[in-house]
ROPA-118907 format. One record per residue: residue in three letters; x, y, z of N, C-alpha, C in turn; residue number from 1. Coordinates in steps of 0.05 Angstrom, whole numbers, plus 32768, in hexadecimal, padded with zeros to 4 digits. Atoms other than C-alpha are relative to their C-alpha. Example, Ala and Ser with C-alpha at 12.3 -4.5 7.8 and 13.67 -1.06 7.14 Angstrom:
BEGIN
rest, n.px, n.py, n.pz, ca.px, ca.py, ca.pz, c.px, c.py, c.pz, nr
Ala, 8012, 7FE8, 8000, 80F6, 7FA6, 809C, 8012, 8018, 8000, 1
Ser, 7FF0, 7FE8, 7FFF, 8111, 7FEB, 808F, 7FF1, 8016, 800E, 2
REM end
This chain:
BEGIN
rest, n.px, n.py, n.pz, ca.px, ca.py, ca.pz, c.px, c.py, c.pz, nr
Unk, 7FE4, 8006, 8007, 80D2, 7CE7, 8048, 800D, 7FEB, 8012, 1
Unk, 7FF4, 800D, 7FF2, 80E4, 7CC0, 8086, 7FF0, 7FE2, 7FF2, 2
Unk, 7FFF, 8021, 8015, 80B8, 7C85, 8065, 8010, 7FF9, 7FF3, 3
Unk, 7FF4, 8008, 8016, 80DA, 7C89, 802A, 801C, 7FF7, 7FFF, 4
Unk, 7FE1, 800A, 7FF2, 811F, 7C7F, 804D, 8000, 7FEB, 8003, 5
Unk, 800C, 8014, 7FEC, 8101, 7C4C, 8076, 8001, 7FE1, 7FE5, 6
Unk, 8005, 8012, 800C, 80E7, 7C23, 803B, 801E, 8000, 7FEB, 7
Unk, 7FDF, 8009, 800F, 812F, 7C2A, 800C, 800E, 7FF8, 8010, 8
Unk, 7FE3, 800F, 7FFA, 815B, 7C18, 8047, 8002, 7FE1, 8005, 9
Unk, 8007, 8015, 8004, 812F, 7BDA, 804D, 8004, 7FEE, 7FEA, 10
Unk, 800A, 800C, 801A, 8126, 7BCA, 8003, 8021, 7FFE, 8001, 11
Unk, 7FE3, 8009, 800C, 8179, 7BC8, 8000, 8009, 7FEF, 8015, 12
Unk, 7FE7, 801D, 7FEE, 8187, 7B8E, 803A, 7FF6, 7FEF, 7FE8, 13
Unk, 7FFE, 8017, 8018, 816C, 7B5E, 8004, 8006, 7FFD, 7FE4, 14
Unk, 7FEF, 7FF5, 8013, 8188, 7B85, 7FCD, 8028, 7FF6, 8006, 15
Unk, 7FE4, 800C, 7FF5, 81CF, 7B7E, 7FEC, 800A, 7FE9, 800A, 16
Unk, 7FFF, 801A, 8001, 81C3, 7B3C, 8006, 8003, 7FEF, 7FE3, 17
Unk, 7FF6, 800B, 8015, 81C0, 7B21, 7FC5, 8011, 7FFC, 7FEA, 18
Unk, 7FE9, 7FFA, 8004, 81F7, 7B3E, 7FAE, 8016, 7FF1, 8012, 19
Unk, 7FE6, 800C, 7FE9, 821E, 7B1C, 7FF1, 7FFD, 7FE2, 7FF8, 20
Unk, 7FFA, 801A, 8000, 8207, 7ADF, 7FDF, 800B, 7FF3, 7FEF, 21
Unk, 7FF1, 8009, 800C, 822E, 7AD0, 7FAD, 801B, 7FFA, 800E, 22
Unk, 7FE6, 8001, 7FE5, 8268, 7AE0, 7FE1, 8000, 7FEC, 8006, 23
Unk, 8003, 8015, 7FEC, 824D, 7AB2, 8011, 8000, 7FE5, 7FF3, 24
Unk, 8004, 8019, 8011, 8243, 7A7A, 7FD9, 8020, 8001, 7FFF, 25
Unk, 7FE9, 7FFD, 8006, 8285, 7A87, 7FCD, 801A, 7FED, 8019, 26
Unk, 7FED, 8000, 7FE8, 82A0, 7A82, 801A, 7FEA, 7FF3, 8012, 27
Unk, 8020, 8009, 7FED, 8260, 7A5A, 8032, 8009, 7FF1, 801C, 28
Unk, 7FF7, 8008, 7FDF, 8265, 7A53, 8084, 8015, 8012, 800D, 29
Unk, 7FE9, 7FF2, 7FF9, 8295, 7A82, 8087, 7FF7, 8018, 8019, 30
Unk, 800D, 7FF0, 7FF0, 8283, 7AAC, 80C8, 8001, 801D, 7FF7, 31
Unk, 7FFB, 7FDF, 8006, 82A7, 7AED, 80AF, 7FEE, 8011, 7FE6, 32
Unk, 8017, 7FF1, 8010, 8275, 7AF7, 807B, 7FE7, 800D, 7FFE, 33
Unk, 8017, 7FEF, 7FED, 8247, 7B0D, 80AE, 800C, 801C, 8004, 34
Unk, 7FF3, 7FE6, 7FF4, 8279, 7B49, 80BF, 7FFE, 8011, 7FE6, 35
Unk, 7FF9, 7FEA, 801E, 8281, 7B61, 8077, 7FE4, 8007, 7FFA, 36
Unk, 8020, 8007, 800B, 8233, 7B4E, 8066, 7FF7, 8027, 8019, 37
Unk, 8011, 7FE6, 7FF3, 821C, 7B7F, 80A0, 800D, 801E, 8002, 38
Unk, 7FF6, 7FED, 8003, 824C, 7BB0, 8099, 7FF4, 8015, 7FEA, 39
Unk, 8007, 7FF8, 801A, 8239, 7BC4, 8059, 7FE0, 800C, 800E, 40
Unk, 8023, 7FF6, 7FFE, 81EC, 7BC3, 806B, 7FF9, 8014, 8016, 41
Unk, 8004, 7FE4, 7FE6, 81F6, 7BF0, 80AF, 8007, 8014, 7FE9, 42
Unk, 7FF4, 7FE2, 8003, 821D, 7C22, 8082, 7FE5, 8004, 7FED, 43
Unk, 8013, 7FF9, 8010, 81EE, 7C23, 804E, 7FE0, 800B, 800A, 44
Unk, 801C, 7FF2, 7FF7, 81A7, 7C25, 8074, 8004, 8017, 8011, 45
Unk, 7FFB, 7FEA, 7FEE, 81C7, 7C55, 80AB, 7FFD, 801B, 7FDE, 46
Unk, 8002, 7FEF, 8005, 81CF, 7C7F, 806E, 7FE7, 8006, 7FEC, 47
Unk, 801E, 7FF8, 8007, 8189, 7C78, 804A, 7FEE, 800A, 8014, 48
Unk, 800D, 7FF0, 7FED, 8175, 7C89, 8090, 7FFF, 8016, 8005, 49
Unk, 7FF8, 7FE6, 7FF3, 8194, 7CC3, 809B, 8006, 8004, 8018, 50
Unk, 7FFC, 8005, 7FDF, 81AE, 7CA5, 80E7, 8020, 7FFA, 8003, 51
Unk, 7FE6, 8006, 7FF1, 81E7, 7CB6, 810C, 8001, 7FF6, 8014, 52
Unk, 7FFE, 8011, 7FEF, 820A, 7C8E, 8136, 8017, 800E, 800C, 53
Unk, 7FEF, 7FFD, 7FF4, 8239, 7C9C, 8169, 8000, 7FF2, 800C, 54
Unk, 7FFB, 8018, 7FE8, 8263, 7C69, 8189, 801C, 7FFB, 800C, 55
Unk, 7FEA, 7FFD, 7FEC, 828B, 7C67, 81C5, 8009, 7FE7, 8015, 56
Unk, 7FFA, 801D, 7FF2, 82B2, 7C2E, 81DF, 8009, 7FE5, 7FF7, 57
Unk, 7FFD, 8016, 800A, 82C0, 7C06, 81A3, 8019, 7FEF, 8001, 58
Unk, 7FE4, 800C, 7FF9, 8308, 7BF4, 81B9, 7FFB, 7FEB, 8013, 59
Unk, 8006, 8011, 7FEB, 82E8, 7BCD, 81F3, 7FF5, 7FE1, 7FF0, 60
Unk, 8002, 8018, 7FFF, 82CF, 7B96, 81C6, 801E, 7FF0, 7FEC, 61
Unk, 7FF3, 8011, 8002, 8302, 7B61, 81BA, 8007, 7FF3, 7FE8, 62
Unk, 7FFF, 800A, 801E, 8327, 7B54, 817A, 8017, 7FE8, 8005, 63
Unk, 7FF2, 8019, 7FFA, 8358, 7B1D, 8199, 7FF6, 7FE1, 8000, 64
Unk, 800C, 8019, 7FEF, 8327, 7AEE, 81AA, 7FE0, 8002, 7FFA, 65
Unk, 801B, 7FFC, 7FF8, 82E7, 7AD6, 81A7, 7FEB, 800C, 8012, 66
Unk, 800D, 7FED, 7FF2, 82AA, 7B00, 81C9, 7FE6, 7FEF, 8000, 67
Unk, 801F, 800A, 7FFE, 8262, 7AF0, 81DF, 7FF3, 801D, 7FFC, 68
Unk, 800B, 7FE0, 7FF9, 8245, 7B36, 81C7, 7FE4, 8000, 8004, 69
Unk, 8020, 7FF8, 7FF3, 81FB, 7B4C, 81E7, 8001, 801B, 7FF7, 70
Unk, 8014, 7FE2, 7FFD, 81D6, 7B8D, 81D7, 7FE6, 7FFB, 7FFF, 71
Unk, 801C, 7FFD, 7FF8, 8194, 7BA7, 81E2, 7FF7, 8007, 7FE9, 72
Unk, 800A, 8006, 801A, 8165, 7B9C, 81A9, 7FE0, 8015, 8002, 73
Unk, 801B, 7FEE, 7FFB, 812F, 7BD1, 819B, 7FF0, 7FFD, 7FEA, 74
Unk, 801E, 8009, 8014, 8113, 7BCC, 8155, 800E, 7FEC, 7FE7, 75
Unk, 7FF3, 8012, 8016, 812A, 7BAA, 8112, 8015, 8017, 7FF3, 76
Unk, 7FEC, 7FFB, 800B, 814D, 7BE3, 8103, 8015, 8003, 8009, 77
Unk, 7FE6, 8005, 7FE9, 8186, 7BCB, 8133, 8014, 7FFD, 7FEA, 78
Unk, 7FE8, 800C, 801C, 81A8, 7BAD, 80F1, 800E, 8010, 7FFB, 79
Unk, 7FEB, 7FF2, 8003, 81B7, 7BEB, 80E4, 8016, 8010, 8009, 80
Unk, 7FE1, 7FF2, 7FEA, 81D3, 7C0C, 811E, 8012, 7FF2, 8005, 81
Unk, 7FF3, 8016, 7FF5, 81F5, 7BCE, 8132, 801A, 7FF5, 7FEC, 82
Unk, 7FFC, 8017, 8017, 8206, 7BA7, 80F7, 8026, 800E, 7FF7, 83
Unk, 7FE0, 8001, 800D, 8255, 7BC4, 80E9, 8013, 8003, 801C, 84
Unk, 7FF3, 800E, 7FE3, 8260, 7BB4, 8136, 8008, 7FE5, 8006, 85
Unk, 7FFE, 8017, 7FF5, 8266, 7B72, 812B, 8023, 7FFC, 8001, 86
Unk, 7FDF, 7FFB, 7FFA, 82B4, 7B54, 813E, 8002, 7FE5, 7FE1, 87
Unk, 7FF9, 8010, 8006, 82D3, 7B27, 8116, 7FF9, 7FDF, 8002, 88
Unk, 800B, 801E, 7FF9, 82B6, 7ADA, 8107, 7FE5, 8000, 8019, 89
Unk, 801B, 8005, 7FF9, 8273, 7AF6, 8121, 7FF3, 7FE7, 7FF1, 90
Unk, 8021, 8000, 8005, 8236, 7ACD, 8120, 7FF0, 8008, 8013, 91
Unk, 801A, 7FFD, 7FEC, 81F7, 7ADC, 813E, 7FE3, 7FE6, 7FFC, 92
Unk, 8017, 8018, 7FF3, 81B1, 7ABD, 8150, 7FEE, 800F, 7FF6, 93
Unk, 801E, 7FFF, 800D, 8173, 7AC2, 812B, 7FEA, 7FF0, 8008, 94
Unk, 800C, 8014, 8002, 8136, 7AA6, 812C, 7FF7, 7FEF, 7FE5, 95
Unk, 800B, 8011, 8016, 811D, 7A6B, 80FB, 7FF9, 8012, 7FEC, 96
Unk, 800B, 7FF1, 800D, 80F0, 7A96, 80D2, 8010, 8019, 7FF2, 97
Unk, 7FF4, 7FE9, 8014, 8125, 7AC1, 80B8, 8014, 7FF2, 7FE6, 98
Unk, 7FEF, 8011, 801E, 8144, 7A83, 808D, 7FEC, 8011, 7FE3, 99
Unk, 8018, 8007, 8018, 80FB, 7A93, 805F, 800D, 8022, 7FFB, 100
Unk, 7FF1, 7FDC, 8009, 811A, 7AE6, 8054, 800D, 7FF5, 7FE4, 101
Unk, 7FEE, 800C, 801B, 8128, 7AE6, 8008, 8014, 800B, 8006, 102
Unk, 7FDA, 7FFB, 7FFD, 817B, 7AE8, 8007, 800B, 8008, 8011, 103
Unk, 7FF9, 8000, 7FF0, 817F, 7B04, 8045, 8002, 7FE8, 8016, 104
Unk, 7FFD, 8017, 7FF5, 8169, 7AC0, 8063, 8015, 7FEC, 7FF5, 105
Unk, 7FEE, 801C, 800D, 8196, 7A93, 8036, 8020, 8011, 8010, 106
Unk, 7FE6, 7FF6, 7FF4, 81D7, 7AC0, 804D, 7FFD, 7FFF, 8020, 107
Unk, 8000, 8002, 7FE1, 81C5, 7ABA, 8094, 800B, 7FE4, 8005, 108
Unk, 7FF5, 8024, 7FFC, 81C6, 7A6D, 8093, 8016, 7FFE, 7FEE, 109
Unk, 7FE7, 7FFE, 800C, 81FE, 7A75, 8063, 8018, 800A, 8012, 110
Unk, 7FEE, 7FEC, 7FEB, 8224, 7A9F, 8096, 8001, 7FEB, 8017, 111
Unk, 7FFD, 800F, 7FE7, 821D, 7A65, 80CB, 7FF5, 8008, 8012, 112
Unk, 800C, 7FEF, 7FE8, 81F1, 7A91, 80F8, 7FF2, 7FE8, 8016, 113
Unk, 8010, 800B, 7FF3, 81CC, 7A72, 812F, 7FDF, 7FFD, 7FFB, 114
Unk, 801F, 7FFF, 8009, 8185, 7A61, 8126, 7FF0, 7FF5, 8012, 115
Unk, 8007, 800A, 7FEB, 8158, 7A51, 8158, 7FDC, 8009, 8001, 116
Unk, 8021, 7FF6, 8001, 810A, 7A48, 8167, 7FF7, 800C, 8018, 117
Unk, 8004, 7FEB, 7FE5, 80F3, 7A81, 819C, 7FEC, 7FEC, 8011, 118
Unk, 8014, 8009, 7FEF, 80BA, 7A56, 81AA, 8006, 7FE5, 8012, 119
Unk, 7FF9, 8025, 7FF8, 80E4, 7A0E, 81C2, 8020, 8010, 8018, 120
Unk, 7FEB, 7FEF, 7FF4, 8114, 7A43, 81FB, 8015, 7FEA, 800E, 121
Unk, 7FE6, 800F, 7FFE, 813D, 7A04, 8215, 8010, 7FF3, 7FEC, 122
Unk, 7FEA, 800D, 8019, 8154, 79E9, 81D1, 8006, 801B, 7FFF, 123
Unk, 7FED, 7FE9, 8009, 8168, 7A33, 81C9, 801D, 8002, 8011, 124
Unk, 7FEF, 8003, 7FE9, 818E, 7A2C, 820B, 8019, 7FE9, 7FF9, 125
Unk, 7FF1, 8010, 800A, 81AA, 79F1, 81EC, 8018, 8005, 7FE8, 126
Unk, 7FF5, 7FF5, 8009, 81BA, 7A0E, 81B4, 801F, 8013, 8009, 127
Unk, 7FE7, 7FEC, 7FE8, 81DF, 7A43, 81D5, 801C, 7FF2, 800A, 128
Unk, 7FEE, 8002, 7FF5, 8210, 7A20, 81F5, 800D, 7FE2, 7FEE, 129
Unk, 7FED, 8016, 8013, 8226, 79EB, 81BB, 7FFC, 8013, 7FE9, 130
Unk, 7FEE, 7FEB, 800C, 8230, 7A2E, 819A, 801D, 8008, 8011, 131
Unk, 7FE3, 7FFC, 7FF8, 8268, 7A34, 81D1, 8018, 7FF7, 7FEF, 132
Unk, 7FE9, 8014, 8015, 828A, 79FA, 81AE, 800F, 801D, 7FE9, 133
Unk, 7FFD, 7FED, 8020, 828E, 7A29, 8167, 8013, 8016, 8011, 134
Unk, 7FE6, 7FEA, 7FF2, 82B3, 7A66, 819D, 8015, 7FF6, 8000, 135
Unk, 7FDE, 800B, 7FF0, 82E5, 7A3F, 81BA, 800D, 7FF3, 7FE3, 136
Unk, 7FF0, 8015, 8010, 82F3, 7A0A, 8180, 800D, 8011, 7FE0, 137
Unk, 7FF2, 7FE9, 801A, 82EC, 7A3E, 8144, 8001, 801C, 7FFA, 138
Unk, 7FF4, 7FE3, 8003, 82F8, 7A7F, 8160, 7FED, 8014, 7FF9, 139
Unk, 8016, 7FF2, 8010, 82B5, 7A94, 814C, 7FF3, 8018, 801A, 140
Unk, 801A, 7FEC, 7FED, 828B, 7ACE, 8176, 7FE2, 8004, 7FF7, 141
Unk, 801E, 7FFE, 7FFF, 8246, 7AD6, 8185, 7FEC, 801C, 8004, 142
Unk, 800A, 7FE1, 8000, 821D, 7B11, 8179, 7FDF, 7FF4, 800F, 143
Unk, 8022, 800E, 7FFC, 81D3, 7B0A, 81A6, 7FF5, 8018, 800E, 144
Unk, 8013, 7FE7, 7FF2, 819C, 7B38, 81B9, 7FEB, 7FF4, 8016, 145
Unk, 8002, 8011, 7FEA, 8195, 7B16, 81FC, 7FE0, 8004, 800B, 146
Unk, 8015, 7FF4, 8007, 8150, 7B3F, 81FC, 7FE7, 7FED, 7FFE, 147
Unk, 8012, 8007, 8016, 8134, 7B11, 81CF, 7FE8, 8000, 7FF1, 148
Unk, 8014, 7FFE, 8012, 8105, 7B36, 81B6, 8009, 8029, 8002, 149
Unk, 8000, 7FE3, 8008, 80FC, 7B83, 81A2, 7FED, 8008, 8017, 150
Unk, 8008, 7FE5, 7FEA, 80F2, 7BBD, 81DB, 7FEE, 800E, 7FF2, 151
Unk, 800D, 7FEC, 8013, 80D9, 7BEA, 81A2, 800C, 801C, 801D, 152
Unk, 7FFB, 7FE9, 7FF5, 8108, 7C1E, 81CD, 7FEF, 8006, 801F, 153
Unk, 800B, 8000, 7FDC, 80E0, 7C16, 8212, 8010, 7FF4, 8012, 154
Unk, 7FEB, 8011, 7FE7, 8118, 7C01, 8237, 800A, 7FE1, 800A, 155
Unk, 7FEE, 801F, 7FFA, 8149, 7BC5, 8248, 7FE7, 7FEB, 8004, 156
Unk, 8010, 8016, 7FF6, 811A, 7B86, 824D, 8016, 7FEC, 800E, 157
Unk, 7FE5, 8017, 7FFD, 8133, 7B43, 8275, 800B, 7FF3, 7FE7, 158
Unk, 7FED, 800B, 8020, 816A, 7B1A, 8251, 7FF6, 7FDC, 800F, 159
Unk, 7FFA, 8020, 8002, 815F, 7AD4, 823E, 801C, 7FEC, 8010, 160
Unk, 7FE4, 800D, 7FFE, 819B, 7A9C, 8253, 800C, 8001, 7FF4, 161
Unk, 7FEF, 8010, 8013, 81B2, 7A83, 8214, 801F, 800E, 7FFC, 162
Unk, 7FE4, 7FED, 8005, 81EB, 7AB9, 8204, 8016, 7FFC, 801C, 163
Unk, 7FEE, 8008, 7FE8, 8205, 7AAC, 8250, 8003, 7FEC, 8006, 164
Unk, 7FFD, 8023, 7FFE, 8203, 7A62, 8246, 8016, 7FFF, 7FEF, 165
Unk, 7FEE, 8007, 8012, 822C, 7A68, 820F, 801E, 800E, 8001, 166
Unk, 7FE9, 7FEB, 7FF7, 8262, 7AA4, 8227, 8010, 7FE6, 8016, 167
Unk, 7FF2, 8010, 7FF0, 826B, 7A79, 8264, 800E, 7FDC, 7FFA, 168
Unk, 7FF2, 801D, 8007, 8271, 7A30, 8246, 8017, 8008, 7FF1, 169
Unk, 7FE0, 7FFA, 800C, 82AB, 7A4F, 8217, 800B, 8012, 8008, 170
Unk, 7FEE, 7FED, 7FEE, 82C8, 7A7C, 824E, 800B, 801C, 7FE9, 171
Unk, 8003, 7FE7, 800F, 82BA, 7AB8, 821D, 7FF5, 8018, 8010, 172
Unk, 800E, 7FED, 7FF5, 82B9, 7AF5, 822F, 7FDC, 8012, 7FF1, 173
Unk, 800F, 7FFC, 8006, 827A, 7B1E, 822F, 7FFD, 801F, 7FF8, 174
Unk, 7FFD, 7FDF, 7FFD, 8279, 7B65, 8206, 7FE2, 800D, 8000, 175
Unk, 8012, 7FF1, 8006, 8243, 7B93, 820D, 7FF3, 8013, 7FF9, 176
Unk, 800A, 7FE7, 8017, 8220, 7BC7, 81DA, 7FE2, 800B, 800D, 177
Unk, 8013, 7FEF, 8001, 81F7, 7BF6, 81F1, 7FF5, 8017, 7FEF, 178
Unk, 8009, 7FEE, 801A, 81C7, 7C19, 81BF, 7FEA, 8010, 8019, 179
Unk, 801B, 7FEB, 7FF2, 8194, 7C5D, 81DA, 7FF5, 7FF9, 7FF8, 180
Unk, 801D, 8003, 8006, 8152, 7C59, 81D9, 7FFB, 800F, 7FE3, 181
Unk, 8002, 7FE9, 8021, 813D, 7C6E, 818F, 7FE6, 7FF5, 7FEF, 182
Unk, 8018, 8001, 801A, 80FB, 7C6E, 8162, 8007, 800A, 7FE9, 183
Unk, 800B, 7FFD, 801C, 80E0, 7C7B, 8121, 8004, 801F, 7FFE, 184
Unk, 7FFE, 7FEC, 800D, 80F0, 7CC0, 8125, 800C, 8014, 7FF5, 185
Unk, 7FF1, 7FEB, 801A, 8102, 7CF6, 80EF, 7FFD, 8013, 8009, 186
Unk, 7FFF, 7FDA, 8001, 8113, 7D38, 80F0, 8003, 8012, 7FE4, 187
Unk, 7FFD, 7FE5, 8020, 810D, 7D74, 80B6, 7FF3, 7FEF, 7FEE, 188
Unk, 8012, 8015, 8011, 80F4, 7D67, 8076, 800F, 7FED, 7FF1, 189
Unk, 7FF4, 8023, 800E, 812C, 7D2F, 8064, 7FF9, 7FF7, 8007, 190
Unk, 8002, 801B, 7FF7, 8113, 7D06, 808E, 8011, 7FEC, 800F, 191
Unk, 7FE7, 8008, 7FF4, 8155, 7CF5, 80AE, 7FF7, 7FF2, 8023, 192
Unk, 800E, 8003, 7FDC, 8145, 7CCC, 80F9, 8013, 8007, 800E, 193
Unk, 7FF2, 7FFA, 7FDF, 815E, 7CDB, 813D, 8018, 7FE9, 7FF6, 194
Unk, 7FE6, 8009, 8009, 81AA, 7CCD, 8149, 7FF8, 7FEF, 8019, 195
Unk, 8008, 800A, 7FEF, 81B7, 7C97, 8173, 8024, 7FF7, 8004, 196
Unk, 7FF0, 8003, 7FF6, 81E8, 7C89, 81AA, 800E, 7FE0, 8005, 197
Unk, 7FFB, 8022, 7FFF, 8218, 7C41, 81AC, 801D, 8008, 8016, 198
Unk, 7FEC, 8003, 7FF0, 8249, 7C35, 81E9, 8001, 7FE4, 8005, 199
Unk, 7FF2, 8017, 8003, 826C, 7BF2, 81EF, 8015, 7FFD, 8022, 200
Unk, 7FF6, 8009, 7FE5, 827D, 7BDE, 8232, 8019, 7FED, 8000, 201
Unk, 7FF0, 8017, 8002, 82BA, 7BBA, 8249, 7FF8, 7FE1, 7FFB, 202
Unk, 800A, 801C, 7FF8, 82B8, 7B70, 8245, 8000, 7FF8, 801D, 203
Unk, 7FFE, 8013, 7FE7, 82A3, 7B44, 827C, 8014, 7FE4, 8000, 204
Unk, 7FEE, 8017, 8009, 82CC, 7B0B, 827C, 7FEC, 7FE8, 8015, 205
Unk, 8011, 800F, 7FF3, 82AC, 7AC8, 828B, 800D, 7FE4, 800A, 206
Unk, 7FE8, 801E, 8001, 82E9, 7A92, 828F, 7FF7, 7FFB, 8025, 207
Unk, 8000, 800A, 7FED, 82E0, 7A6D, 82CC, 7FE3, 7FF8, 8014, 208
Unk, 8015, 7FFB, 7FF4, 8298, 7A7D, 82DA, 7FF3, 7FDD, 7FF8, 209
Unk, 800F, 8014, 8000, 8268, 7A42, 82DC, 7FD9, 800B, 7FF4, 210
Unk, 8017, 7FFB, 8006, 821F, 7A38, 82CD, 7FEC, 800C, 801D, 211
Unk, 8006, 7FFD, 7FE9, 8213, 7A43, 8316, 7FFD, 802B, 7FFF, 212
Unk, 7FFC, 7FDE, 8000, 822A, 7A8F, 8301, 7FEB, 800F, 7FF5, 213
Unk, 800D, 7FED, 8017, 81FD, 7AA1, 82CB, 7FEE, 8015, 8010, 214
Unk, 8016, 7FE7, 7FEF, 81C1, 7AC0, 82FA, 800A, 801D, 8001, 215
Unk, 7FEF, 7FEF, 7FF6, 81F4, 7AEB, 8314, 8008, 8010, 7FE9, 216
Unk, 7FFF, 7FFA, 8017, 8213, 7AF8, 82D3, 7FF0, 8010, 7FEF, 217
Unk, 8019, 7FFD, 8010, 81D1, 7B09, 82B0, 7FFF, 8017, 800F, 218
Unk, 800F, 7FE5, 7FF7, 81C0, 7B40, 82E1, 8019, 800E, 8007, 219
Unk, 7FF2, 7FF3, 8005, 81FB, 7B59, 82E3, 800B, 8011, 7FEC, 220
Unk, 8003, 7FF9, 801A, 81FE, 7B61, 829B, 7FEB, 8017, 7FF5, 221
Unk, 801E, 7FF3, 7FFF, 81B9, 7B82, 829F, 8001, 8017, 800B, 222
Unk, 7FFB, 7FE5, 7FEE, 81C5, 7BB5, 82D8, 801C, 800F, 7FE9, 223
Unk, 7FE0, 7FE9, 8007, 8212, 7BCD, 82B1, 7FEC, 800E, 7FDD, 224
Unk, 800E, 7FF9, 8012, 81E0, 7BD5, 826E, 7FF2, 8018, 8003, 225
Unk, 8019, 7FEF, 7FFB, 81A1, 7BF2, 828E, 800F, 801B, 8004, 226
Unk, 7FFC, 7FE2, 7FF4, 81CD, 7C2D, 82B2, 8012, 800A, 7FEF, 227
Unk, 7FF3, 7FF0, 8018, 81F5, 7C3A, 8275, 7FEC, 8009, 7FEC, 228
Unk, 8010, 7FFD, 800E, 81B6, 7C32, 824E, 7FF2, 8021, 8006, 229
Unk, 8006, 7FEA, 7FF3, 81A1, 7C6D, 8277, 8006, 8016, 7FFB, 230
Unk, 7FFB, 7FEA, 8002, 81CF, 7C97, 8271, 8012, 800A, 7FE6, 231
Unk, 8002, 7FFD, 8015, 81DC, 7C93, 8225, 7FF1, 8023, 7FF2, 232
Unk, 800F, 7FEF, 800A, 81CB, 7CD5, 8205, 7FE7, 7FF9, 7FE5, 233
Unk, 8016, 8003, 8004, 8186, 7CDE, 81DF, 7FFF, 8008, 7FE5, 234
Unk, 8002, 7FF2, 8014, 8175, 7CF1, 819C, 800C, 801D, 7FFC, 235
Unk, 7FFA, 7FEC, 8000, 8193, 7D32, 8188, 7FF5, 800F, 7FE8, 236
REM end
């Protein structure tokens, strides 16, 4: 039964995507079509999953103002715990290879998302921070899984630059989502998975900081994660 969850909450992101894209044809570049787009697809796979979420802290991220948001990235099915956290005039950061996703790739690059090749890490860097421009100039925020790559639930990995290149060049603050550790697993015979815990840290604020900061920055970011990550409650 937990397959069978598994494979319908999948089979409806590119079901619903192509349904959005008419939206997005509609409103093409428009950032906020990322907020509605994932909203929808968290509520929906959370409930082919059968996964609760509890989340504490969501007042802390920032509806005034642009944000640089980070969380910790465990498997692909982050989309769904995640995905109706985004703020206002999200985008986020992909890699290349998710343009070729039938209709979920065309709404991503429709959505203005970031795109970037994992394997070329200073044009990402680059990237990154002439995405500042887009904060400051059009108000836009950045969603990144500083990670950049999947834990698969074994705990915080290091974080990349790019996200703290880009917080600090547009003196954005930095919010942070912490998700528990969580697998593939079901309980009873629905098939329903483990619940999973989301706390949202204050922002950092980054106005004044320099590039000289980021080090600093970075593991600071890292340690306020890791020991919340910690003490996150567990499956229930």
């Amino acid at each position: 039964m937990g397959l069978l969850r598994k494979v319908l909450a999948w089979l409806s992101v590119p079901v619903i995507c192509l349904f959005a894209l008419l939206f997005y044809l509609a409103r093409p570049f428009n950032p906020d079509n990322n907020r509605y787009l994932a909203w929808v697809i968290a509520r929906v796979g959370r409930a082919l999953l059968g996964i609760q979420c509890t989340v504490s802290g969501k007042d802390n991220i920032p509806t005034d103002r642009p944000t640089v948001v980070i969380a910790n990235h465990q498997h692909n099915d982050d989309l769904f715990i995640l995905g109706d956290l985004l703020p206002r005039r999200t985008v986020t950061v992909g890699k290349s290879s998710l343009v070729w996703v039938p209709f979920f790739g065309q709404v991503f690059w429709l959505g203005g998302n970031v795109i970037i090749n994992r394997g070329r890490s200073t044009k990402a860097v680059a990237v990154m921070r002439a995405t500042a421009n887009a904060i400051r100039e059009e108000r836009k925020s950045l969603w990144v899984f500083p990670e950049g790559t999947r834990s698969r639930g074994r705990g915080l990995q290091s974080f990349k630059k790019g996200a703290f290149h880009s917080a600090v060049a547009a003196g954005a603050p930095i919010t942070m989502i912490c998700v528990s550790p969580y697998h593939d697993k079901t309980s009873g015979w629905s098939g329903r998975r483990e619940s999973v815990s989301i706390r949202v840290l204050p922002p950092v604020e980054t106005d004044g900081l320099t590039s000289d900061d980021i080090p600093n920055l970075m593991r600071d970011c890292h340690e306020a994660m890791q020991k919340t990550i910690e003490t996150l409650p567990t499956s229930s």
